[in-house]
Phi, psi and omega in degrees: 000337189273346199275322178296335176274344185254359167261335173282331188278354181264330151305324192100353216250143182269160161214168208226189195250128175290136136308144148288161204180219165187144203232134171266136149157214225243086202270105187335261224300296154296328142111040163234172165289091173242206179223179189220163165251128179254175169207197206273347178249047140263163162284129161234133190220087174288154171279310176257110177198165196298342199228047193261353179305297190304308192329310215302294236280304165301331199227026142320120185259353147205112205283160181258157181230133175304313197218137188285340164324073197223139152336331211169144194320147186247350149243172172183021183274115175001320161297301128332331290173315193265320204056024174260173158318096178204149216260120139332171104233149178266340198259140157276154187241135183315140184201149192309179175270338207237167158237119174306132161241084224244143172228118192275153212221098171274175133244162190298107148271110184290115156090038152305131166289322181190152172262141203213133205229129195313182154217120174194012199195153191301320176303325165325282162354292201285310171312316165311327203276333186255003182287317209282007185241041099258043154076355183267143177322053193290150153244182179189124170297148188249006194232147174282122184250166118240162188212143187032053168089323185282148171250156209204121183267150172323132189094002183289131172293146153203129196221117172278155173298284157024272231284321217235083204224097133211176181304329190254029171297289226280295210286348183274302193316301186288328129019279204283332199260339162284329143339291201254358165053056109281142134269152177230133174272131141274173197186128162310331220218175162217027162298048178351150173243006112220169183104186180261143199291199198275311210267040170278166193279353192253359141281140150202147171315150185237095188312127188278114171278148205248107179281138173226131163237108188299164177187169156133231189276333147332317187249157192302105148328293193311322173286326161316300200293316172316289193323304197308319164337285064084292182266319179291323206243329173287300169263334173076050209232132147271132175251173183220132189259148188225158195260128171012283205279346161257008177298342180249023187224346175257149187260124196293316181307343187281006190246130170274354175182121143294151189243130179245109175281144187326119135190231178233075220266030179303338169287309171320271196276068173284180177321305184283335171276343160301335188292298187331291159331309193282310195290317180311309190291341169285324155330305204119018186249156187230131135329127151223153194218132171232140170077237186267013170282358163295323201289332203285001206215338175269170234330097203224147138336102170114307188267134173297353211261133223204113180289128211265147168209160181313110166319327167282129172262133166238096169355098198285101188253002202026074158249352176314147146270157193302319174305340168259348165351263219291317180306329207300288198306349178297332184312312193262009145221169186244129197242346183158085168221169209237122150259156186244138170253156157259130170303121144287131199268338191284351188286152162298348188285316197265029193275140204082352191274173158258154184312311174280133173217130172247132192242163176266110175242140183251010164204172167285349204269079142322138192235138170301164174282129212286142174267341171242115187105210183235111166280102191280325172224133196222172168263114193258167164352281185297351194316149152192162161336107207255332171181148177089146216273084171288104209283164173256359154257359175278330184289338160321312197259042176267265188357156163026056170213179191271143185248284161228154179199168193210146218212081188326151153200109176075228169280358165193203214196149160252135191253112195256114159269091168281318167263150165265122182282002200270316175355114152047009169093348217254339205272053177303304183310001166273299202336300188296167313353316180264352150288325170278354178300298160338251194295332182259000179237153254314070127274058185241000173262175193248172183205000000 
């Protein structure tokens, strides 16, 4: 809600604070007519108001198109985008004069056991980010817990004293977290009152991970620029870039996760350097492969990752004129249009998500469901186009195919990103994904 009030406030556009009530219309998240319940921490975003032209164009739930012949991605409304909750209505609806702002304010609890800080959002993240550049120890549940009256969903930070014994933990701690506007729960105890206790196998430490991001002529600029984007100005994180055309010259082990950003490694990653990969990931190393850095892997030796394609054969005869080509050819593609998916929400990978994700795919090229490992986010049976413009022979092969997965060797795993969440910065319900790839998967050791 805060990255959104600060993209309307950067537009000019007002909003006001919801009444209490019930709102009719048009509900994103299912795409039929239902209702909300509203209350004082919701948004109201009238249309008439001078900049309500726009209003329309961001929360547009499908854009329409003249010609499918187009340039650039075709959906992008903000609810989607965002991932919150959100409602259409042709009636106005009541709404405050003010929008409540509240500024949290934590304190030193003296002779805490530990602190405990939700996890579910790109903020989350940037906070985990600032633990680790003032040395403090952070953990995290693999379990849903409560404690002292409270309940705490899978991915909750908890940072214990134990891991962090000096005089200035509480006061460094609390610092960082009114910085970044967490709350943070103290807690007496590291006992549960259900769920896994502090010192169970299923808290674990979350390692200040050592980053390789690949780049040069193999990889998309664009996509490069996301990741970089991504870790310097969002997490505030260092990464090390490394360029390609020396990727098999770099010693794998000085890294705990490689980044493969969308591109074309067939040269990078030959046979012997798959092997390599492979030994690192046995290691304890995490993979991250996004877009069309999947092709170098998928029915690759060793890997499970498999290209999913149209059961129809179709009679090739070129008889197209030359002149239908290109409409011809749209059909097999997908350029920037929204599915809707399923999480598994209990993987680290999906930790903080709702069961429901709606994603942005930016190509036509489908992957079967992993047959070895975990489809942490897939596309099921019923799938379909949620908005924006799908070529119909590329929207076949969506249904039953992988969105993320994740895919053991040893002590670690590649992690296959088929849409990237990263896309051009704006696609924010995606971020954490790539934070939990990073920080929640085989981080268990202390170092």
């Amino acid at each position: 809600m805060n990255r959104l009030k600060k993209l309307l406030d950067k537009h000019q556009i007002d909003y006001q604070s919801a009444k209490k009530g019930t709102a009719k219309g048009y509900l994103y998240s299912t795409q039929e007519e239902g209702k909300m319940d509203l209350t004082s921490s919701d948004l109201i975003i009238h249309t008439d108001q001078p900049k309500g032209k726009m209003v329309k164009v961001l929360f547009e739930p499908k854009a329409k198109l003249a010609d499918s012949l187009t340039y650039d991605i075709t959906a992008w409304s903000l609810p989607y985008a965002h991932g919150f909750e959100a409602i259409a209505s042709k009636n106005k609806l009541r709404s405050l004069n003010t929008v409540k702002e509240n500024t949290l304010i934590n304190s030193v609890a003296v002779g805490a056991y530990a602190y405990i800080s939700k996890w579910n959002s790109l903020e989350d993240a940037t906070f985990l980010c600032a633990l680790f550049q003032d040395n403090i120890v952070p953990r995290f549940s693999e379990k849903i817990f409560s404690i002292e009256g409270k309940s705490f969903e899978r991915g909750a930070l908890i940072i214990l004293r134990n891991d962090n014994r000096n005089a200035e933990f509480d006061s460094k701690l609390i610092a960082i977290a009114n910085k970044h506007q967490r709350s943070l729960t103290s807690v007496s105890t590291g006992f549960s009152d259900s769920g896994v206790d502090f010192g169970s196998y299923s808290v674990k430490p979350i390692n200040k991970q050592k980053i390789a991001v690949l780049s040069g002529d193999a990889t998309s600029s664009l996509s490069f620029g996301e990741v970089w984007h991504y870790f310097e100005t969002q997490l505030h994180y260092p990464i090390t870039n490394i360029n390609a055309d020396y990727f098999s010259d770099v010693t794998l082990h000085s890294y705990d996760v490689i980044i493969l950003p969308s591109g074309s490694y067939r040269d990078a990653l030959n046979k012997s350097m798959l092997e390599k990969l492979k030994k690192w990931m046995r290691a304890g190393g995490t993979l991250i492969a996004i877009g069309n850095a999947l092709r170098s892997f998928a029915d690759e030796e060793g890997f499970s990752l498999k290209e999913k394609k149209s059961d129809e054969t179709e009679e090739v005869d070129n008889l197209t004129p030359f002149a239908d080509r290109e409409r011809k050819s749209v059909a097999d593609l997908i350029t920037g249009s929204i599915f809707k998916s399923t999480i598994d929400t209990t993987h680290p990978l999906g930790f903080g998500y709702k069961t429901s994700y709606f994603s942005l795919k930016l190509s036509g090229t489908s992957y079967q469901y992993l047959g070895k490992g975990v489809n942490v986010g897939y596309f099921d049976q019923s799938t379909k186009n949620v908005s924006g413009y799908a070529g119909s022979e590329a929207v076949k092969n969506v249904p039953k195919s992988l969105l993320f997965g994740e895919e053991s060797f040893g002590n670690g795993s590649v992690v296959y990103m088929v849409d990237n969440p990263l896309f051009r910065s704006f696609w924010e319900n995606g971020k954490l994904f790539m934070a939990n790839a990073v920080f929640l998967l085989n981080s268990n050791t202390l170092k």
